[in-house]
N, C-alpha and C positions, 0 to 999 in steps of 0.2 A: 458604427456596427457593434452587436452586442457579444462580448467575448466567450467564444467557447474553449474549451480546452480539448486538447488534442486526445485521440482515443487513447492513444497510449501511456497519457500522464491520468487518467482516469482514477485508476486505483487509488494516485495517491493527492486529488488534487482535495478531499476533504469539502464539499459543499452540503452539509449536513443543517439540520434545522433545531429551534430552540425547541423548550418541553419547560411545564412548571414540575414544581417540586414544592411537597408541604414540608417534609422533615429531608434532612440530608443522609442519604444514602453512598455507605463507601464498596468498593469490590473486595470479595475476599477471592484471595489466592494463594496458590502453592506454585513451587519451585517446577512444574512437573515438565518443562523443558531438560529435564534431570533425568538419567535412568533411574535416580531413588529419590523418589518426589520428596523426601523428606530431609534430604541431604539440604546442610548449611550453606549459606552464602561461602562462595570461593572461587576458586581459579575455574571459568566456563571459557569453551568456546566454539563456535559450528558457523559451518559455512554451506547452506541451499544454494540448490544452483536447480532453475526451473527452465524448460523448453519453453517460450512461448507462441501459442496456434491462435485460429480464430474461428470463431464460429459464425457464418452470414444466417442470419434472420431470412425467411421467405420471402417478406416486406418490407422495405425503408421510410423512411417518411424523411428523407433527404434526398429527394429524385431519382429515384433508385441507383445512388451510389452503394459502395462496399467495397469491401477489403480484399486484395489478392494474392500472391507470394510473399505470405508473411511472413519472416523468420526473427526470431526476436531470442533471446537469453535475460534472467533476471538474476541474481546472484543477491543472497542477503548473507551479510555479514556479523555475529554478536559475539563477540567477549566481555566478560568483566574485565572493569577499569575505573581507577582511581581518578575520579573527575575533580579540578579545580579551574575557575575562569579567573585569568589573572586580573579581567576587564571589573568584574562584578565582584568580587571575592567567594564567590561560592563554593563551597565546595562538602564531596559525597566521597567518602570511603567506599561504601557498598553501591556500587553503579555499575550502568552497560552502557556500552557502544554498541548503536546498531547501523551498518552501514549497509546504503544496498546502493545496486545499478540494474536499470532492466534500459534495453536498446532494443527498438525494432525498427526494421527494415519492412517496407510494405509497397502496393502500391492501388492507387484509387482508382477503381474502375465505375464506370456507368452501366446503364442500363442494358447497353449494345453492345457489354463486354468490350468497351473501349477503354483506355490507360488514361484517367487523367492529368495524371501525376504519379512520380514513382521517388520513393525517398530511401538512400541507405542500399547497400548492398554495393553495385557497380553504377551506381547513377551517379549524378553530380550533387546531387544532394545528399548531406547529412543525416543518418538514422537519426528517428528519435531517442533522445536520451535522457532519464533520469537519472542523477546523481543524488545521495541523499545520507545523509548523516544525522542520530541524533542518540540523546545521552540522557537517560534515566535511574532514577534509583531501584534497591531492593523493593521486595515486596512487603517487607514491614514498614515500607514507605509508601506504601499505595502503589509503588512504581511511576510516581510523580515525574514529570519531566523536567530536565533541567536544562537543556539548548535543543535546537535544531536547524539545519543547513539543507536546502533542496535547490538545486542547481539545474533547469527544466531547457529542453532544446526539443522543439515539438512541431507535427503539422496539423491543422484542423482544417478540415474541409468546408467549406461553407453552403450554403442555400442557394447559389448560382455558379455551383461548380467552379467555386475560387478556392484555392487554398492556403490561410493564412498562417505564415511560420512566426513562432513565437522564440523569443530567447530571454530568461528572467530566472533571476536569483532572490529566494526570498531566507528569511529569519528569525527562529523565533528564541530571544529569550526570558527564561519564567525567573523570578525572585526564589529566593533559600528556599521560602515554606511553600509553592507554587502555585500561591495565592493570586499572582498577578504575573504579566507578560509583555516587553514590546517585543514588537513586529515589525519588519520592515519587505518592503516588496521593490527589487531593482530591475529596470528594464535594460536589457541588453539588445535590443533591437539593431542596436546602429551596429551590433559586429556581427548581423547576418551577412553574409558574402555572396550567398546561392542565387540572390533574387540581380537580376541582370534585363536588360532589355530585350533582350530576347529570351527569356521567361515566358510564358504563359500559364493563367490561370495560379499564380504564385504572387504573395506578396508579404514583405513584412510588415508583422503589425505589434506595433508599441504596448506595452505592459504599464501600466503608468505606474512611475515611481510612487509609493507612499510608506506613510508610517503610523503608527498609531496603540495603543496602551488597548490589554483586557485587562477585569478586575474581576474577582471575587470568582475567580473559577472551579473552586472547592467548594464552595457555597450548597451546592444541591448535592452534587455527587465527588466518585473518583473524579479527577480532571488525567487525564492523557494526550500524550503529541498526534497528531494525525498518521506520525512516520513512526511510530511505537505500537500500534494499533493490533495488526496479527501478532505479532509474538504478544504481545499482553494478553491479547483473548489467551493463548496456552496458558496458562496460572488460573482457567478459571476449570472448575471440573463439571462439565457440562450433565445433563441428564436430558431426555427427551423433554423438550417446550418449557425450558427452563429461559427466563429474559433477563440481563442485566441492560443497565441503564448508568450511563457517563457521560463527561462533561470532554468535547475532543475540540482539539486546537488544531489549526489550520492556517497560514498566509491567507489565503483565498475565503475561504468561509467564517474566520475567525473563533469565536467563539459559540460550540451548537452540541446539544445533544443528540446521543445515538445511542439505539437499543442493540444489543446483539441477542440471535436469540436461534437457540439449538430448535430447528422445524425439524429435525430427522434423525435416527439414529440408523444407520445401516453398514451394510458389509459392503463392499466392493474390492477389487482387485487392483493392483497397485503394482507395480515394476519400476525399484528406485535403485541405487547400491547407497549403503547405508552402512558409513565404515570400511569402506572397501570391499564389504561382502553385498553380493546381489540376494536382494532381497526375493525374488520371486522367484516361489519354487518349480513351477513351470511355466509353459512360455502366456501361459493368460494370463502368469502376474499370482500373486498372494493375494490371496482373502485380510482383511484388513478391517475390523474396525471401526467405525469413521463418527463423526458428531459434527453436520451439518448446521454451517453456523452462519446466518445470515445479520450482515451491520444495515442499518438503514434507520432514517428520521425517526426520532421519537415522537411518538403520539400520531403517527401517519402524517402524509399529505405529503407533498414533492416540493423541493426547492432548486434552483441550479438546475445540474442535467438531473436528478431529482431519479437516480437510480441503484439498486440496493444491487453492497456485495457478497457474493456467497462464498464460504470458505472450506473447503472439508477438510477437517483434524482429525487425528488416528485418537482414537478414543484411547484415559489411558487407564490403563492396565490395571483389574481386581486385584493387584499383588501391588500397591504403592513403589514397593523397591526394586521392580522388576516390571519398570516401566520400558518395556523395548523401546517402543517409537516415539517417545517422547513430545506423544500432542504435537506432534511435526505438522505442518499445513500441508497437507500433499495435492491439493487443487484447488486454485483460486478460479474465480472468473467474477470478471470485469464488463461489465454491458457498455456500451459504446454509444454516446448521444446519439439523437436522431433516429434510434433504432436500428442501428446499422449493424447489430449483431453482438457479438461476446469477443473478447479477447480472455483466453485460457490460459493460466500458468502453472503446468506440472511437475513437479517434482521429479528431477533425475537422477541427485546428489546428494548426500546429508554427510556431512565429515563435522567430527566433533575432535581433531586434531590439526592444529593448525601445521603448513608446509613451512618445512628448514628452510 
């Protein structure tokens, strides 16, 4: 059977596609994660915290399944930190940590508004979960990657209404100048517990262990982790239909370029607290900003589930050192194989001081 990934590992399962390249292109970037975009490398740290919804498509072209009592939370994590691998000897003075979790709870209905499968919340199964970890330099470093860790617990629905639950740990890591990469992919199958004989429509299904070397991923463009990927895009300073182009690592897709590219500049309304102060001034929410940023295949065409994500960033600020919102992503959304719709992650929280 051919492997799909579960809706909710989507965002970060990285299946992007190659592009040529005549001369080598790098990204330029600012700090503007920063209230004064021009502020030095130092002591950072924030913690988003996103609701996640769903949105069903009119039509599926998976039997008319879709998504129902969704409730999910994403949580990302970045400080600076003084990275060294005691394994590699690597090691980065000016670096981040960027840690996230998103968990959803959901359940798969059909056509007849029938349940055919229910994961997370009060059921016997396990919410999806992504775990994820990884650790990059400054941006007078390109913001090169230097490890990553994504620890994936997921349901995919399949083409006859089966449901296959995956469990698999993957790895990546880059050499000093991150010019090159191994990779390793671990199937944890065998510690799914949920699938039972009296199961239906459920089964676990095997991740095949492997391993294997990229090269020369600086070669055309910036190279970046697949799990660095939104917070990097803030360092870039967008303008309407402006495209960058890089070179994104993945477990799953490996080695592939992606264009990002600002299709929209607009206002919309926004309700987060932001520091402990709520940001919107009345109940519709603050006017905001925003620089619609969509990742997708370089040079067109579809690969994998072969669909692009959009991101909306608080534009920032004509006053560089009076950056409010700090290019914060305040709405992601994630389109789901099969056509089965969108999964949305909004912004609730933004704390730039970590908890005693």
């Amino acid at each position: 059977m051919k492997k799909r990934f579960a809706a909710a590992a989507v965002l970060l399962a990285g299946t992007l596609a190659f592009a040529a390249c005549s001369s080598r292109v790098a990204l330029t970037m600012n700090r503007n994660w920063n209230e004064n975009t021009a502020s030095a490398y130092g002591n950072f740290y924030e913690q988003l915290v996103y609701d996640v919804r769903y949105q069903r498509e009119d039509t599926s072209s998976l039997n008319g399944l879709y998504y129902a009592d969704v409730e999910g939370t994403y949580t990302v994590t970045v400080r600076s930190y003084d990275y060294y691998n005691a394994e590699t000897k690597v090691q980065a003075d000016r670096a981040y940590e960027l840690t996230s979790v998103l968990e959803v709870s959901a359940s798969v209905v059909n056509g007849e508004g029938e349940t055919v499968y229910a994961f997370g919340g009060d059921t016997n199964a396990p919410a999806d979960k992504i775990e994820t970890v990884v650790y990059f330099r400054d941006i007078d470093e390109e913001m090169r990657p230097l490890e990553s860790r994504v620890k994936t617990y997921s349901h995919t629905p399949g083409q006859n209404n089966d449901i296959a639950v995956y469990s698999y740990e993957s790895a990546v890591v880059y050499s000093a100048n991150g010019k090159s990469a191994s990779v390793t992919v671990t199937d944890l199958s065998d510690e799914i517990e949920e699938i039972t004989e009296d199961t239906t429509g459920a089964y676990a299904a095997s991740f095949k262990d492997r391993s294997y070397s990229l090269s020369d991923l600086t070669e055309d463009y910036s190279c970046l982790d697949n799990a660095q990927l939104l917070f990097a895009a803030r360092g870039i300073t967008f303008a309407d239909g402006d495209s960058h182009t890089f070179t994104a690592v993945s477990p799953a897709g490996g080695r592939r370029n992606v264009t990002m590219t600002c299709s929209e500049v607009l206002t919309s309304n926004y309700s987060f607290t932001l520091d402990g102060q709520a940001v919107a001034e009345e109940e519709a929410g603050k006017p905001i900003s925003t620089n619609v940023v969509t990742f997708a295949l370089a040079g067109g065409g579809a690969t994998g589930l072969g669909v692009t994500h959009t991101v909306h960033y608080a534009a920032r600020s004509s006053n560089p050192s009076a950056n409010t919102y700090r290019n914060l992503p305040l709405r992601i959304e994630s389109p789901v194989a099969y056509s089965m719709g969108s999964f949305i992650y909004v912004l609730e929280s933004a704390s730039h001081t970590a908890a005693e």
